[in-house]
C-alpha positions in Angstrom: 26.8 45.2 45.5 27.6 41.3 45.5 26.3 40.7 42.0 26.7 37.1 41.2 24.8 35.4 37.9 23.8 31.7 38.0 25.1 30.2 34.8 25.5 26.5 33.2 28.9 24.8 32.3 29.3 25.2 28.3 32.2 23.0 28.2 34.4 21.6 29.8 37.9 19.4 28.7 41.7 18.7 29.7 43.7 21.3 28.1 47.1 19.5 30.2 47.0 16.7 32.7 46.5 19.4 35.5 44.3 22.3 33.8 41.1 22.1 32.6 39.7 24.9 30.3 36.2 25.6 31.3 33.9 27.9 29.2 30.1 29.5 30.4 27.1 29.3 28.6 25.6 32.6 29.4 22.2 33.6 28.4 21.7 36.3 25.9 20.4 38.9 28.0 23.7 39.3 30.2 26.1 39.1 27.0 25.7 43.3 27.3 26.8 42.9 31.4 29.5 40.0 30.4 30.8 42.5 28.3 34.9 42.3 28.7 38.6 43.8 27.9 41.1 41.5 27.1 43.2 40.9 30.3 39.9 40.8 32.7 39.2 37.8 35.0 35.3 36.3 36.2 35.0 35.7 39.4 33.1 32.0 40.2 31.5 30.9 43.5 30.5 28.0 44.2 29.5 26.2 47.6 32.1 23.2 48.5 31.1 20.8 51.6 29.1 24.1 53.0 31.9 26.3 52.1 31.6 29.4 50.4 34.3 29.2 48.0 35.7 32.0 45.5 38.0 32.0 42.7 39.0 34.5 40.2 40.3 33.6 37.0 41.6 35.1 33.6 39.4 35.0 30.6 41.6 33.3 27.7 39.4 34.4 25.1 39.0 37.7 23.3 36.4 40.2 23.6 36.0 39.8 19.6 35.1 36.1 20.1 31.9 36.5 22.0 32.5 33.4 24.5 33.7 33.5 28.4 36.8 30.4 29.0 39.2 30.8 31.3 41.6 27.9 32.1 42.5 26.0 35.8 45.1 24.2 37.4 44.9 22.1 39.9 46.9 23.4 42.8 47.8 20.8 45.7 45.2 21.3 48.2 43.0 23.6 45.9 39.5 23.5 47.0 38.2 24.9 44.3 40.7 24.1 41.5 40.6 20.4 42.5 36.8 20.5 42.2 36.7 21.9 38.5 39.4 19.6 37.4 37.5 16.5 38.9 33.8 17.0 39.2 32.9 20.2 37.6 30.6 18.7 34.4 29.3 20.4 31.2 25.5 21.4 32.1 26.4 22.1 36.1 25.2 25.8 37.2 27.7 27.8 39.0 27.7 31.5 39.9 29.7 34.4 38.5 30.7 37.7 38.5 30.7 40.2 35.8 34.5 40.6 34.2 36.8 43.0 36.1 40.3 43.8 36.4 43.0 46.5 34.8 45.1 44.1 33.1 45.1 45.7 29.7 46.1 48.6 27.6 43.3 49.8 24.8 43.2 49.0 21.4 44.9 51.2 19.2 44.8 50.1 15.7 45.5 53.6 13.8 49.3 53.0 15.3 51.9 50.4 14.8 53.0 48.8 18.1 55.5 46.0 19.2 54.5 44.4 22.4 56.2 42.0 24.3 54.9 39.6 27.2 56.4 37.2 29.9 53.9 34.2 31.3 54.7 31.2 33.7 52.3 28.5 33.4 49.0 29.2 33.6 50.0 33.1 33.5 49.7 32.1 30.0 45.2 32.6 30.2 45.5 36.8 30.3 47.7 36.9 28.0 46.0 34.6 25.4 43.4 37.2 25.3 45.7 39.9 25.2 47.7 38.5 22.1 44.7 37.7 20.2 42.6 41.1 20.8 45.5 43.1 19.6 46.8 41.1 16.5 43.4 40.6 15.4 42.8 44.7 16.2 45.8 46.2 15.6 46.6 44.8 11.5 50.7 46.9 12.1 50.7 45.3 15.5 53.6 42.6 16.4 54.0 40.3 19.9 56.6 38.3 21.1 56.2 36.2 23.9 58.4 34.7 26.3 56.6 31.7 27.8 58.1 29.4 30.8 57.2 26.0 31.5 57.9 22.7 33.4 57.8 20.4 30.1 56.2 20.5 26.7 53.2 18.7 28.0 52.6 21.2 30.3 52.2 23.6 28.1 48.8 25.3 28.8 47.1 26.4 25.4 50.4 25.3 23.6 48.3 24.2 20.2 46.2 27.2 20.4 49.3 29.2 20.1 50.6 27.3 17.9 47.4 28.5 15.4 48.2 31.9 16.2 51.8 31.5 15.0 50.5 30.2 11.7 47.9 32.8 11.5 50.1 35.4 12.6 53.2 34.2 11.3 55.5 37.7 10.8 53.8 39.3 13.4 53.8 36.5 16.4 56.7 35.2 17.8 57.1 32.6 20.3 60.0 31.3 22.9 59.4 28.4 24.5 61.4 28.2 28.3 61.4 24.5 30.1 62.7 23.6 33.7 62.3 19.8 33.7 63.2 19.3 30.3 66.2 19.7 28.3 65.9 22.1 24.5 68.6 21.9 22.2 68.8 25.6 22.4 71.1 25.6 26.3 69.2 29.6 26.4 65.7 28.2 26.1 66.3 25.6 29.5 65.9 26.9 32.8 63.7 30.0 34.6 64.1 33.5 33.7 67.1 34.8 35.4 69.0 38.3 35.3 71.5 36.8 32.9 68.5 35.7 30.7 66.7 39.0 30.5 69.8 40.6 29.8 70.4 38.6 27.0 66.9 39.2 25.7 66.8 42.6 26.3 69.7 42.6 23.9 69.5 40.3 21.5 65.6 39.8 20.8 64.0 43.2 22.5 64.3 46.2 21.1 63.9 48.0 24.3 62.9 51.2 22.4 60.7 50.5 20.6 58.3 48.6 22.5 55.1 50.1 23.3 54.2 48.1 26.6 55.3 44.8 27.9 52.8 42.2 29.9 53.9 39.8 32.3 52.0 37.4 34.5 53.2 34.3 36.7 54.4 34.1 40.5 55.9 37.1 42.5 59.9 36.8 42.4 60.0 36.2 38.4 57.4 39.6 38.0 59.5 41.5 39.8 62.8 40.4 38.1 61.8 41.1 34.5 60.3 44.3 35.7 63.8 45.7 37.3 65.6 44.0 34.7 63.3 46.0 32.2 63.6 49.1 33.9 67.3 49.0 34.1 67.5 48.5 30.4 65.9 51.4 29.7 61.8 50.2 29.2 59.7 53.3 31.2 58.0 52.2 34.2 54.5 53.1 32.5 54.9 50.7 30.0 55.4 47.7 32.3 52.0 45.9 33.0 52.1 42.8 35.4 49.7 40.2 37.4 49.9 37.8 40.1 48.4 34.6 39.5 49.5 34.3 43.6 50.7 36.4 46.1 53.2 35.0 48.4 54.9 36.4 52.2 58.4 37.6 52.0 60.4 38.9 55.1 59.7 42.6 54.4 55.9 42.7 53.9 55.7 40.5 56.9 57.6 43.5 58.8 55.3 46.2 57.2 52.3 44.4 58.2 53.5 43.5 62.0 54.3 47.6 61.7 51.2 48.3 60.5 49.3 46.1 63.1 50.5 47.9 65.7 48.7 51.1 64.6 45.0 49.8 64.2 43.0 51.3 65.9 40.6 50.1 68.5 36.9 49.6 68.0 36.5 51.7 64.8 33.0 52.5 63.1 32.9 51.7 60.0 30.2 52.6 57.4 30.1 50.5 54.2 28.8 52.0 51.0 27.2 49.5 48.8 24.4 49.5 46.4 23.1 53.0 47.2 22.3 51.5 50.8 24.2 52.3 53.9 25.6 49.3 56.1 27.2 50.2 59.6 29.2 48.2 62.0 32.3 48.1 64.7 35.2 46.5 64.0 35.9 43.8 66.1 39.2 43.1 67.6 39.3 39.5 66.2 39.3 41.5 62.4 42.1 43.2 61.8 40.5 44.3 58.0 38.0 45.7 56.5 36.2 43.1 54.4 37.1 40.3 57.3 35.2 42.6 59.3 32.1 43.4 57.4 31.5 40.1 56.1 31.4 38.9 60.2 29.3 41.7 60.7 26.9 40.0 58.2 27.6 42.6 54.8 27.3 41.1 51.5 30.3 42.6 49.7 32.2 41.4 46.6 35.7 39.4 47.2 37.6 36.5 45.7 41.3 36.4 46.5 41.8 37.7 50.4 45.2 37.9 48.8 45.7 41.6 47.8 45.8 39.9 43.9 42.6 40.4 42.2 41.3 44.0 42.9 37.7 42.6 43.6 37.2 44.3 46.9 38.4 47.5 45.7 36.6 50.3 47.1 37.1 54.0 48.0 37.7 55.7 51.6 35.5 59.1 51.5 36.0 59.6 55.4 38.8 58.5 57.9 41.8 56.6 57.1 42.9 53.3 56.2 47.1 51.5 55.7 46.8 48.2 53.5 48.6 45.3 54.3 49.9 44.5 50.7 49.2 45.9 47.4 49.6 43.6 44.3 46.4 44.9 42.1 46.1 48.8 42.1 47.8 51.1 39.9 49.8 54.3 42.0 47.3 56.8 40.3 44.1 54.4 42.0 45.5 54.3 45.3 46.5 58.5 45.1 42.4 58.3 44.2 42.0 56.8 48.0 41.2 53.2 46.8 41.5 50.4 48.4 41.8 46.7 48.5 39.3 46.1 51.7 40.7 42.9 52.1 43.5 44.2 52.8 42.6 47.9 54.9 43.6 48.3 58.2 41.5 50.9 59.7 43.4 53.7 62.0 41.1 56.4 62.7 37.9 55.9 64.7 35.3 56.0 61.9 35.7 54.6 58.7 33.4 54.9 55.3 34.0 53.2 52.3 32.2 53.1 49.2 32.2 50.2 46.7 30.0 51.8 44.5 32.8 54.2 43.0 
């Protein structure tokens, strides 16, 4: 079920001159259903000139603090990120969902633990709340984090960080990487690169004995530091990463133009959701799931459309279904028959899914 809660703007200010860092006032009675792990993200809706708009963003706050931020940048041609950095006012109502989202490892403070984390801009808001929960948790714990950027300014949370250094000082390290602006350090200028990771997997990691390493920030650099990882000897379990985008690349557009070909025609499709039963045909101008159920008039939970989030996740108890891309669900989920709906292509004549699993 679609479970969205109306709540009010707390506060609202400019963390950069492109992000604003929003928090929400909610009431008392839902702090038990607001309930969160570090890492998760709240979905927000919000109707834009008769648009029904969804976002989903990272929580920047830990669960030990009690209070729901997350942080937005203004993307060019952003519907919804250009409304909360120029209209969106302390005391408007807006709608979200409870907090969601794998993005995490559990506390474990009987253990010590080095951790290690990557961010690129405003990948920097999961791993805020990662950082704090387990330094604050964990008292043997240490982090180091790697953290790319345009310019200083640009820095999203950079003085907030900078607290947790001085808080944190033998525990917390930080590395500060800029593209549009020179350091003195030559290392610390430029994006991550193979040569870079090497380097740092050699001089500042020590590979074996970290316990899990986070990284969030755009596609290409995910997928670098994870191989690069790998190949230095970090095991593939201990490697946790988000999107903060999704974009197309030559071969997903092949598997999908593959997979296309073997939808099939007209299938039923019963949706699960909320104990109640929702049936309809896919139609031909669908070629997923969700697409096809929120035509047919369901009401089911999404934010992303972009294989990112994991909001639509549900589970295929009859028939079978190939998804397009995969950026939010874990091998063991999708071995479980989950699925991003947004992103199922259905290939047998009848099709049930429940979201209630």
């Amino acid at each position: 079920m679609t479970d969205f809660h109306q709540v009010k703007i707390k506060d609202i200010y400019k963390e950069t001159k492109d992000t604003v860092a929003v928090s929400f006032d909610i009431p008392e009675y839902l702090h038990d259903n607001f309930k969160f792990k570090q890492g998760q993200h709240l979905t927000v809706k919000k109707t834009i000139n008769g648009e029904d708009i969804r976002r989903s963003y990272s929580l920047c706050t830990s669960p030990l603090e009690r209070e729901w931020k997350v942080a937005i940048k203004q993307i060019p041609g952003g519907i919804f990120s250009t409304y909360a950095n120029n209209e969106l006012k302390i005391g408007d109502e807006i709608e979200i969902m409870e907090p969601s989202g794998n993005f995490f490892v559990e506390v474990d403070p009987t253990t010590p633990k080095n951790y290690i984390a990557f961010a690129a801009g405003s990948g920097i808001t999961p791993m805020l709340s990662i950082i704090k929960t387990h330094l604050e948790s964990e008292p043997d714990a240490t982090f180091k984090l790697f953290y790319l950027n345009r310019t200083t300014k640009s820095i999203i949370f950079k003085e907030e960080i900078e607290q947790l250094k001085n808080i944190y000082f033998e525990r917390f390290h930080v590395f500060y990487f800029l593209t549009k602006e020179q350091r003195d350090i030559a290392f610390l200028n430029g994006r991550f690169d193979k040569e870079k990771i090497e380097t740092l997997t050699k001089t500042f990691i020590d590979v074996p004995d970290t316990a899990h390493c986070f990284i969030c920030g755009p596609q290409e650099m995910i997928f670098l530091i994870r191989d690069e990882l790998e190949a230095a000897g970090l095991d593939k379990s201990k490697i946790h990463y988000e999107l903060f985008f999704s974009g197309d690349s030559e071969a997903s557009n092949k598997h999908i133009a593959e997979l296309l070909e073997q939808k099939a025609e007209g299938t039923e499709v019963t949706i699960v959701d909320g104990g109640k039963e929702f049936h309809f045909t896919m139609d031909d101008d669908f070629d997923n799931i969700l697409d096809g159920a929120l035509a047919a008039g369901a009401d089911l939970p999404f934010a992303c459309k972009g294989g990112v989030c994991s909001t639509c996740k549900c589970k295929v108890v009859e028939g079978n279904v190939e998804m397009k891309i995969n950026y939010a669900l874990e091998e063991d989920e999708v071995a479980q028959n989950f699925v991003l709906s947004c992103q199922a292509v259905p290939t047998t004549e009848k099709v049930v899914v429940d979201f209630d699993v």
